[in-house]
C-alpha positions as CSV (number, residue, x, y, z in Angstrom):
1,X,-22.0,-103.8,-85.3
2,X,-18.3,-105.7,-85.8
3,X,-18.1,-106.1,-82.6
4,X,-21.1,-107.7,-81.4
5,X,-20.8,-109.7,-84.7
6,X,-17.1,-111.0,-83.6
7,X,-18.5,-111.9,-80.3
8,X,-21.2,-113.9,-81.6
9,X,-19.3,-115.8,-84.1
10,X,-16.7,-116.3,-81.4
11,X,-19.2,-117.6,-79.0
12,X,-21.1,-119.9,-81.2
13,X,-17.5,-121.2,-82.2
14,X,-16.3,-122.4,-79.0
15,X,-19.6,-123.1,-77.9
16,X,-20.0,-126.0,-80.9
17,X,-16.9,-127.1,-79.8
18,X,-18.0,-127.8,-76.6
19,X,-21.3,-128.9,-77.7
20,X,-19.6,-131.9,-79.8
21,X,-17.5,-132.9,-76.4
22,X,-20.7,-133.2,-74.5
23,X,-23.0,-135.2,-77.3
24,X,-20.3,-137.7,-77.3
25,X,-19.9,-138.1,-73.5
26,X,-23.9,-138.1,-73.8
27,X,-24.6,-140.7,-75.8
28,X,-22.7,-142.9,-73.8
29,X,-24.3,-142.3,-70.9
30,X,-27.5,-142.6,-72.3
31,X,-27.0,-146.0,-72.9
32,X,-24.9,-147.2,-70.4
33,X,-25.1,-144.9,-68.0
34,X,-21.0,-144.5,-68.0
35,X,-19.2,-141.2,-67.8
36,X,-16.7,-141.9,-70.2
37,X,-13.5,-139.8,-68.5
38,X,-11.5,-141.4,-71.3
39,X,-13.0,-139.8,-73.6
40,X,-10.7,-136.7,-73.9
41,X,-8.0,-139.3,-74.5
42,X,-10.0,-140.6,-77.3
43,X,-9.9,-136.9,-78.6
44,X,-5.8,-137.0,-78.5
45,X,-5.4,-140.7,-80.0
46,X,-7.2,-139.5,-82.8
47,X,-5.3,-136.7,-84.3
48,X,-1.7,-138.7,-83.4
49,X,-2.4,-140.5,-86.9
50,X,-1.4,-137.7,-88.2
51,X,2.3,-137.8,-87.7
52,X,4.9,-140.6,-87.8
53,X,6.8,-141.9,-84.8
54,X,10.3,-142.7,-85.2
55,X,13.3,-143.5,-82.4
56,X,14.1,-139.8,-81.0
57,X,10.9,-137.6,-82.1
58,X,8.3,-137.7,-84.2
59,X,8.5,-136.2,-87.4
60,X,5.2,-134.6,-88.7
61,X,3.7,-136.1,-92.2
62,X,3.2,-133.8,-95.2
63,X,-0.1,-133.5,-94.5
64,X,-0.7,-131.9,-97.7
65,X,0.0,-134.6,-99.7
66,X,-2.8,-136.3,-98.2
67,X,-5.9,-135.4,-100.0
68,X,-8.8,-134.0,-97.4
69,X,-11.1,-136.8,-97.4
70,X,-8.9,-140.3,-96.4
71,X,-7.2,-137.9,-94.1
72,X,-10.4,-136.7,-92.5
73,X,-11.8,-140.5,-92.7
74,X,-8.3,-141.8,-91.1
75,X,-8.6,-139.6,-87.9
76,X,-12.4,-140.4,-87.4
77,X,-12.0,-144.2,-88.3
78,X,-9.3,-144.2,-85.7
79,X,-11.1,-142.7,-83.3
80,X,-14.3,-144.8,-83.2
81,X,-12.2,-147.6,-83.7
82,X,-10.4,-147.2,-79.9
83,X,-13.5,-146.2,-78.6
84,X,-15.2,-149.8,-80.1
85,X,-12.0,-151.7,-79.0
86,X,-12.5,-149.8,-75.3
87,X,-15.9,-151.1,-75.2
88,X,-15.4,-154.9,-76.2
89,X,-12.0,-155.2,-74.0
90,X,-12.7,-153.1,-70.9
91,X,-16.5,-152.0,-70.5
92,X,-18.3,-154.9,-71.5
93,X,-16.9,-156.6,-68.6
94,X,-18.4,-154.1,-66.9
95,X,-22.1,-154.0,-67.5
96,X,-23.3,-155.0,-63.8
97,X,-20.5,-152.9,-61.9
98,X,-21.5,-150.1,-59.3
99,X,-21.0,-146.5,-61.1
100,X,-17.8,-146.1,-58.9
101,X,-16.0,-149.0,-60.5
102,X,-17.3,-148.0,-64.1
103,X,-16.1,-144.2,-63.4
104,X,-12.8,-145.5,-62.1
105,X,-12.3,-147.9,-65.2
106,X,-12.4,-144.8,-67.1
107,X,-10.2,-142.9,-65.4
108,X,-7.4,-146.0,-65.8
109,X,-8.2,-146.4,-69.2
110,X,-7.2,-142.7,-69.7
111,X,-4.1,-143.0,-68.4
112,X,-3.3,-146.3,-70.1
113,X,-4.1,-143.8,-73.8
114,X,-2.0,-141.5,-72.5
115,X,1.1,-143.3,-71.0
116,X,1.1,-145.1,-74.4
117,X,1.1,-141.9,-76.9
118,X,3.4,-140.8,-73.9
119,X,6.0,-143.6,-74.9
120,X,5.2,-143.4,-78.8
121,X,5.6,-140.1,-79.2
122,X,7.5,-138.2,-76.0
123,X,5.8,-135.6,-74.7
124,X,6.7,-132.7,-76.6
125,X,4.3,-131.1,-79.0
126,X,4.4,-132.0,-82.8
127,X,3.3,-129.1,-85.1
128,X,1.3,-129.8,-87.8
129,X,0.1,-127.2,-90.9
130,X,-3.3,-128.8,-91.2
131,X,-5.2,-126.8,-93.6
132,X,-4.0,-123.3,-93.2
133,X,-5.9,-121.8,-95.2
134,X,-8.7,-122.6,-92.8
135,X,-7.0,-120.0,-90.0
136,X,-7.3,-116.8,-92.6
137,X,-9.8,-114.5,-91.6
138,X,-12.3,-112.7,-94.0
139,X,-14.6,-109.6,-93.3
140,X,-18.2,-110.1,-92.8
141,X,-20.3,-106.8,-91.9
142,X,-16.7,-105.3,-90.1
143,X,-16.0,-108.4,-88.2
144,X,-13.2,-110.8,-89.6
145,X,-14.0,-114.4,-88.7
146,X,-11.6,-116.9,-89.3
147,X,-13.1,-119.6,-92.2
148,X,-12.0,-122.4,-89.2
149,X,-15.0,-120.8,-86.9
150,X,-17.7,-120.8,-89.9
151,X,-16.9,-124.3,-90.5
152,X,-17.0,-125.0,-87.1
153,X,-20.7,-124.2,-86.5
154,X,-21.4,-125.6,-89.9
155,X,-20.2,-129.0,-88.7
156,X,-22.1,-128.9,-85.7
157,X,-25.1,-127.9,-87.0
158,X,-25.4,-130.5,-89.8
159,X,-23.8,-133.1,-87.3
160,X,-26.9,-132.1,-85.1
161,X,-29.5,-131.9,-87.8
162,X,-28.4,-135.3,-89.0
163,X,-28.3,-137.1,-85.4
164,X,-31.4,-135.7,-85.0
165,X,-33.1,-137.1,-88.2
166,X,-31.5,-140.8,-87.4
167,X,-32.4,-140.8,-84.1
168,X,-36.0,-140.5,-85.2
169,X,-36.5,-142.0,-88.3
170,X,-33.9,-144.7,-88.3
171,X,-34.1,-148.2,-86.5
172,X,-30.9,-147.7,-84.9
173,X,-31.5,-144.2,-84.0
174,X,-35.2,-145.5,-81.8
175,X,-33.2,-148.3,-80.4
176,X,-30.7,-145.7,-78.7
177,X,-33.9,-143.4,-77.5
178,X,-35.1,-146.2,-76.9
179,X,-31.9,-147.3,-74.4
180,X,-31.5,-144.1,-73.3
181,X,-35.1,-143.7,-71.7
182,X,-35.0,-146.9,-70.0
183,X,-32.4,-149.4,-71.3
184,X,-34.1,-152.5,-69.4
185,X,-37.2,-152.2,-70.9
186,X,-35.8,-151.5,-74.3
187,X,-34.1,-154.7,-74.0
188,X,-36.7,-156.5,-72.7
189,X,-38.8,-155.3,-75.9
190,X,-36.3,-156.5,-78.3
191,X,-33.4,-154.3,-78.8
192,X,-30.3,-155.6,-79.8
193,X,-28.0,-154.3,-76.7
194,X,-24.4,-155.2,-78.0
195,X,-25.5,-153.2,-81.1
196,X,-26.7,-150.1,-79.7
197,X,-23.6,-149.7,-77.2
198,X,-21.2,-150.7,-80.0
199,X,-23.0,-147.7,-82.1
200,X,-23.3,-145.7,-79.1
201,X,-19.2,-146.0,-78.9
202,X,-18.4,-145.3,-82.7
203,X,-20.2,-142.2,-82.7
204,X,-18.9,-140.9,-79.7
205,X,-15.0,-141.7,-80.8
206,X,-15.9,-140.2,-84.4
207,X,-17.5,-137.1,-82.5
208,X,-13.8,-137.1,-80.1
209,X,-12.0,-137.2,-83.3
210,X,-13.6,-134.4,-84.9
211,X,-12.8,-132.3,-82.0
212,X,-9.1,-133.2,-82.3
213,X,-9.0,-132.4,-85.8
214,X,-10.8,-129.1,-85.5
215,X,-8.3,-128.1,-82.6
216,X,-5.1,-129.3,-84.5
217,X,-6.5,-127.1,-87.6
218,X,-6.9,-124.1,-84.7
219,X,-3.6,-124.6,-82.6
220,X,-1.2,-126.0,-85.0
221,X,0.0,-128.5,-82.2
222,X,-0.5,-132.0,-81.2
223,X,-0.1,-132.7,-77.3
224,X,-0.7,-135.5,-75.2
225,X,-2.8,-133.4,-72.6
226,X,-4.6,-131.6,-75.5
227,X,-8.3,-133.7,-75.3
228,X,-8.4,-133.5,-70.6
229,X,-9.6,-129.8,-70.6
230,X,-12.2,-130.0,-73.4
231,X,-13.2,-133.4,-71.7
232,X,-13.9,-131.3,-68.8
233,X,-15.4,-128.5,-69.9
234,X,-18.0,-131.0,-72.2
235,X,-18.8,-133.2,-68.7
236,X,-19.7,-129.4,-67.1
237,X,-22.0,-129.0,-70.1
238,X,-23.2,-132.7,-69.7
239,X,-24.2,-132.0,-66.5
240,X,-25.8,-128.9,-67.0
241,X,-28.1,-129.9,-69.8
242,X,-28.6,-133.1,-67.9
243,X,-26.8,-136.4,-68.3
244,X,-28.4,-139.0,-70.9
245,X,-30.2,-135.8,-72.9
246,X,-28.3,-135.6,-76.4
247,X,-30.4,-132.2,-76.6
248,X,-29.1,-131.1,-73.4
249,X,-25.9,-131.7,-73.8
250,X,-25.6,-129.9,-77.3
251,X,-27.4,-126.5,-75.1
252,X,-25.4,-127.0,-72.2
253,X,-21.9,-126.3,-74.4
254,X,-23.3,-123.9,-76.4
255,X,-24.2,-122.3,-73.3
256,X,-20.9,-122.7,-72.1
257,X,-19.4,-121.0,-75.0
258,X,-21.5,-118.0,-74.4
259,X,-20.9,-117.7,-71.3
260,X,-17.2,-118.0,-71.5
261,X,-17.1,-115.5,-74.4
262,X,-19.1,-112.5,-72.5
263,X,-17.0,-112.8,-69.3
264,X,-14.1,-112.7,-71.5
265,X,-15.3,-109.7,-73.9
266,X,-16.8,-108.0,-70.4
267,X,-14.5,-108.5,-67.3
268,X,-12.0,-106.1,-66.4
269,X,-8.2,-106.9,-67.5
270,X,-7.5,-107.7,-64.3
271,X,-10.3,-110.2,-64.1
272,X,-9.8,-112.2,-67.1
273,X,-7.3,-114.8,-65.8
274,X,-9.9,-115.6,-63.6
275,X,-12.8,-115.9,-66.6
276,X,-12.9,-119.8,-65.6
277,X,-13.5,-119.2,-62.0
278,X,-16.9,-117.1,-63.3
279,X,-17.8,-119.7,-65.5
280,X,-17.7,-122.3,-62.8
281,X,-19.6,-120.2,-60.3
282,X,-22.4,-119.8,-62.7
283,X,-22.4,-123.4,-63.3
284,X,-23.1,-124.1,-59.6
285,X,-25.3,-121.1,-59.4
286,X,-27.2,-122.9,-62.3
287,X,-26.9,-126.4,-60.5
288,X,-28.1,-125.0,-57.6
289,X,-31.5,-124.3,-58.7
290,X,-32.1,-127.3,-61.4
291,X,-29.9,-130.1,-59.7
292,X,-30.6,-132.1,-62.6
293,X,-29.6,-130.0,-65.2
294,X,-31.7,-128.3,-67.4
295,X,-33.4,-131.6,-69.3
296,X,-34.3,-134.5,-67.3
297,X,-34.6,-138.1,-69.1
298,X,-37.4,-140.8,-68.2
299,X,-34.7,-142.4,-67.0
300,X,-33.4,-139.6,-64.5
301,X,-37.1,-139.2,-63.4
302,X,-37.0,-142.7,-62.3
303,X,-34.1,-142.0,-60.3
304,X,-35.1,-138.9,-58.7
């Protein structure tokens, strides 16, 4: 039973991870129909707050003398607060561009983040003993599952349950379903577009710093590059739940996870280097047969 038990835990782990990637790449594309490639750059700014740049290296902070929660407020403040900034400086110039110049704004935009932590903070990894008691594992039923993975899916979950409450019983929250069905008409009825994008942006750099700080807590380390593969894996998942469905997105990471988990618990030891390669396949296997993911929005329909 450990076994099975280990698996699960591991897969719902990485799978929440992912899931958090792709409801913040989802949310703004439900509202501005933007793929925010930046956003794993987001994910990296975030978590650099937590060490101190000086002339040669960068010397990590005692952490622990921070107490959790202006530590945990600092990294997600600064993290919606670039992705606000990103939206008043660069993408609401933006609004009537073709998709092509939005996407490519993105990409830019990444690389400006990056070049600038680049020349901040060099590019070798800072360590950082983030909450280390989070990495201990306990026993549950024979399995031992780190506390980091329990919180993990806790997060997610009440992260999800809470979205999901605002979205439907808050003003804000039907403005964004609102936008994200058909943002023209929701404008036209009344909703306050500046404000729902400038939401739309906070959440999704709060979500992006989450990620970093759950990551740092795993790895120990702090890397420049740390947010592009997570950024990639969460557009995957976008794409396979469908873009502009918050729902989809969350399934489509969590699905990822899974999958990811059972090639890597299944395939032979020979095989495993090449667990991504399997993932991938499946995706377009998937992709194949529901080219629009696995939730289409009003909007989508429209399109289609």
């Amino acid at each position: 039973m450990s076994a099975p038990l280990q698996y699960l835990f591991d897969a719902i782990s990485l799978g929440s991870l992912y899931a958090l990637g792709a409801l913040g790449i989802a949310l703004i594309f439900g509202v501005m129909r933007l793929v925010n490639f930046a956003h794993g750059d987001v994910i990296t700014f975030s978590v650099f707050v937590l060490v101190a740049p000086t002339t040669e290296a960068v010397a990590p902070l005692l952490v622990g003398a921070w107490s959790t929660i202006p530590l945990v407020l600092a990294v997600l403040s600064s993290g919606a607060l670039l992705a606000v900034v990103s939206e008043l400086l660069v993408f609401r110039h933006l609004r009537h561009a073709t998709p092509a110049a939005t996407m490519v704004t993105s990409f830019a935009l990444g690389v400006v983040i990056q070049n600038s932590l680049l020349v901040l903070h060099s590019s070798r990894p800072k360590a950082v003993n983030l909450w280390p008691e989070m990495t201990q594992p306990f026993e549950l039923f024979g399995a031992r599952i780190p506390a980091l993975q329990l919180l993990t899916v806790a997060i997610t979950m009440l992260l999800l349950l809470s979205l999901a409450w605002a979205l439907k019983r808050t003003r804000v929250g039907l403005d964004m379903r609102a936008a994200a069905e058909d943002f023209n008409m929701a404008r036209g009825l009344g909703v306050r577009a500046n404000r729902v994008i400038l939401i739309a942006f906070a959440m999704s750099g709060a979500l992006a710093a989450l990620i970093g700080l759950l990551m740092v807590n795993q790895t120990g380390l702090i890397d420049i590059r740390m947010g592009a593969p997570i950024m990639l894996v969460a557009f995957v998942a976008t794409v396979i739940g469908g873009l502009g469905s918050l729902l989809g997105a969350v399934l489509g990471g969590l699905l990822i996870g899974v999958v990811s988990t059972l090639l890597q618990a299944s395939l032979p030891l020979d095989a495993r280097p090449f667990r991504d390669a399997f993932v991938y396949l499946a995706v377009i296997a998937l992709l194949v047969g529901r080219p629009n993911g696995l939730f289409v929005t009003g909007s989508t329909r429209q399109r289609i």
